[in-house]
Each structure stands twice: as structure tokens, then as C-alpha cells.
C-alpha positions, 0 to 999 in steps of 0.5 A: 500500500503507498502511504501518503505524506501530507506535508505540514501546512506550516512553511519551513521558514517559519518552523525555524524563524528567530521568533520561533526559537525565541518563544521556545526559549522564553517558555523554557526559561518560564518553565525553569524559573517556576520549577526551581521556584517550587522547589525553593519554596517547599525546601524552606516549607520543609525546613520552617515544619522541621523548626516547629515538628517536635512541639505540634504535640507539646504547644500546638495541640495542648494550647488549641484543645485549652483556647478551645475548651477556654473560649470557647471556640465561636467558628471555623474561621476563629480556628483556623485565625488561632492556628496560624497564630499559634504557628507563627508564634510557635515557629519564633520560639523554635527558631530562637532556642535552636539557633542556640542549640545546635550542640544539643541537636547534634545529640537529640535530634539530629534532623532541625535544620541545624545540625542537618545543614540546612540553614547556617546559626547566622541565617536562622537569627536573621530569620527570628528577628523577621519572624518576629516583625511578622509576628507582631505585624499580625498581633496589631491586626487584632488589638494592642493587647495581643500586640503585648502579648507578642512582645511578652512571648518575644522578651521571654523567649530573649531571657531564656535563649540570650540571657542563659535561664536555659540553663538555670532550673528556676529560670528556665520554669519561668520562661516556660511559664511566660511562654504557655501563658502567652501562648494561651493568652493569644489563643483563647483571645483569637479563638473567642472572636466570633465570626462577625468579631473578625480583627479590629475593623469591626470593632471587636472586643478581645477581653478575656473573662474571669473562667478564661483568665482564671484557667491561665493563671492555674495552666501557668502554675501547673505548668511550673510544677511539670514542665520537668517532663519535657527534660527527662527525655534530654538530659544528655542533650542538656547535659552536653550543653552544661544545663542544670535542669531538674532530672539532672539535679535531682534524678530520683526526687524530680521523678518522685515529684512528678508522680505526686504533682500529676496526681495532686493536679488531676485531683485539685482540678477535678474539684476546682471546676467541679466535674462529675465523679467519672470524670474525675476518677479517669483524670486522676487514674491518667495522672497516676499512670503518667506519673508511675510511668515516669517513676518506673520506667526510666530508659530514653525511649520509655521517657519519650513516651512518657512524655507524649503520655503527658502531654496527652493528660495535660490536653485532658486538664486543659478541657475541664475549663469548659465544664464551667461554661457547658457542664459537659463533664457533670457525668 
């Protein structure tokens, strides 16, 4: 069979005509410049969640389930505006404390961006003092209370990071106080806006009332008298660094002293706010269970898992403030 060629109708000399191959070449260029951009952008995305990755469950979703049960929360749009906030302010404080800590990681957790090579000490304080300016950029959009507290989270997270009270027991419980309460005050202010309270252009009131004040200070005490969980899983890390933290000063009372302070809190709480005998008897058995956990079993990989235990009996405390304002927990 002969087979037919049907020649092309576009001529020869256009095919290959200067403005052809000038057009391929800027599609090209285009098609480079977006595919090197995408890359650029999700290195850094990666990078900026490897900041904040180990404390998703130690800040994020504590503070979140607290601002929630505290507020309470009035919508969708009211959460999501707390997410970034917390984010944001999150991603400050982690950029801040490893910037500094570059040592430690090396010992702990290899993978932060430090210590992986994917960002240099010099470029990761440039990149606090932005994050900071952005910070407080978002904090305005709200009110200037939040403005304060942004400052209140900035100025602790200096003392503890540049002024050394990392390294110092009473000190470093402090700035942990300072910071949770930050953190809780911004979220329960945000998370309490309602959807037509959307940030200062309506006129919005942001005051905290007397539970969620109330909740503060008690998380801010509380905090205080465990924040020690976070550090049992560190001590070689801090240790490398010349830290004095609890577990390393005191290694059988700090353990001794987290049992009785978990037990001791789940039962203040419970009859604080008033839930029912179910409620109360389950936080108080999770309290117990954490703190013999930490009593108990004492190897590294049995203390991270305490302390992701912990951390899930601290989001059940952070719910009771809730019972005040719906009676949930009566049962």
C-alpha cells in the first residue's frame, strides 16, 4: 500500500524563524524559573515544619484543645485565625532556642535544620528577628493587647535563649511559664472572636473573662510544677550543653515529684471546676499512670513516651475549663 505524506501546512521558514526559537526559549526559561521556584519554596516549607515538628504535640495541640475548651471556640474561621497564630508564634520560639542549640541537636535530634545543614546559626537569627516583625505585624491586626502579648512571648523567649535561664532550673520554669501563658493568652483571645468579631475593623472586643483568665493563671502554675517532663527525655542533650535542669539535679526526687504533682493536679482540678465523679476518677487514674510511668520506667525511649503520655493528660486538664461554661463533664 503507498502511504501518503501530507506535508505540514506550516512553511519551513517559519518552523525555524528567530521568533520561533525565541518563544521556545522564553517558555523554557518560564518553565525553569517556576520549577526551581517550587522547589525553593517547599525546601524552606520543609525546613520552617522541621523548626516547629517536635512541639505540634507539646504547644500546638495542648494550647488549641485549652483556647478551645477556654473560649470557647465561636467558628471555623476563629480556628483556623488561632492556628496560624499559634504557628507563627510557635515557629519564633523554635527558631530562637535552636539557633542556640545546635550542640544539643547534634545529640537529640539530629534532623532541625541545624545540625542537618540546612540553614547556617547566622541565617536562622536573621530569620527570628523577621519572624518576629511578622509576628507582631499580625498581633496589631487584632488589638494592642495581643500586640503585648507578642512582645511578652518575644522578651521571654530573649531571657531564656540570650540571657542563659536555659540553663538555670528556676529560670528556665519561668520562661516556660511566660511562654504557655502567652501562648494561651493569644489563643483563647483569637479563638473567642466570633465570626462577625473578625480583627479590629469591626470593632471587636478581645477581653478575656474571669473562667478564661482564671484557667491561665492555674495552666501557668501547673505548668511550673511539670514542665520537668519535657527534660527527662534530654538530659544528655542538656547535659552536653552544661544545663542544670531538674532530672539532672535531682534524678530520683524530680521523678518522685512528678508522680505526686500529676496526681495532686488531676485531683485539685477535678474539684476546682467541679466535674462529675467519672470524670474525675479517669483524670486522676491518667495522672497516676503518667506519673508511675515516669517513676518506673526510666530508659530514653520509655521517657519519650512518657512524655507524649503527658502531654496527652495535660490536653485532658486543659478541657475541664469548659465544664464551667457547658457542664459537659457533670457525668
Amino acid at each position: 500500500m503507498t502511504r501518503i505524506v501530507i506535508p505540514s501546512l506550516t512553511p519551513h521558514y517559519i518552523n525555524n524563524s528567530p521568533w520561533s526559537i525565541s518563544v521556545n526559549l522564553t517558555f523554557s526559561r518560564v518553565e525553569d524559573f517556576l520549577l526551581k521556584f517550587f522547589s525553593a519554596v517547599m525546601y524552606h516549607l520543609h525546613t520552617a515544619i522541621l523548626f516547629t515538628w517536635t512541639d505540634y504535640k507539646t504547644i500546638f495541640l495542648p494550647i488549641t484543645t485549652f483556647a478551645c475548651a477556654t473560649a470557647p471556640v465561636q467558628s471555623f474561621s476563629s480556628l483556623l485565625q488561632c492556628w496560624i497564630w499559634i504557628w507563627f508564634h510557635l515557629l519564633l520560639c523554635n527558631v530562637s532556642n535552636q539557633a542556640r542549640s545546635c550542640e544539643e541537636d547534634k545529640v537529640n535530634r539530629p534532623w532541625r535544620p541545624l545540625p542537618a545543614g540546612r540553614i547556617t546559626e547566622s541565617q536562622a537569627i536573621a530569620l527570628r528577628w523577621a519572624i518576629v516583625v511578622l509576628c507582631l505585624f499580625w498581633s496589631s491586626i487584632y488589638d494592642q493587647d495581643l500586640v503585648l502579648t507578642t512582645m511578652g512571648l518575644v522578651a521571654t523567649t530573649f531571657i531564656y535563649d540570650e540571657l542563659g535561664a536555659a540553663s538555670h532550673i528556676v529560670g528556665k520554669n519561668f520562661c516556660n511559664i511566660g511562654g504557655y501563658a502567652s501562648f494561651e493568652i493569644g489563643a483563647t483571645t483569637i479563638i473567642g472572636t466570633s465570626l462577625r468579631e473578625l480583627p479590629r475593623f469591626a470593632g471587636a472586643n478581645h477581653a478575656m473573662d474571669f473562667v478564661s483568665v482564671t484557667a491561665v493563671i492555674i495552666s501557668g502554675i501547673l505548668i511550673f510544677t511539670t514542665i520537668q517532663a519535657q527534660d527527662f527525655p534530654d538530659v544528655e542533650g542538656d547535659k552536653a550543653l552544661g544545663r542544670l535542669t531538674f532530672p539532672i539535679y535531682a534524678p530520683e526526687f524530680s521523678r518522685a515529684f512528678t508522680l505526686f504533682a500529676t496526681v495532686a493536679w488531676s485531683m485539685f482540678l477535678s474539684w476546682f471546676w467541679g466535674v462529675g465523679p467519672v470524670s474525675s476518677a479517669f483524670l486522676v487514674m491518667f495522672g497516676a499512670y503518667v506519673g508511675i510511668r515516669y517513676y518506673h520506667w526510666r530508659t530514653l525511649e520509655a521517657d519519650k513516651k512518657s512524655y507524649l503520655i503527658f502531654n496527652i493528660w495535660l490536653m485532658a486538664a486543659h478541657v475541664l475549663p469548659l465544664h464551667a461554661r457547658t457542664s459537659v463533664l457533670a457525668f
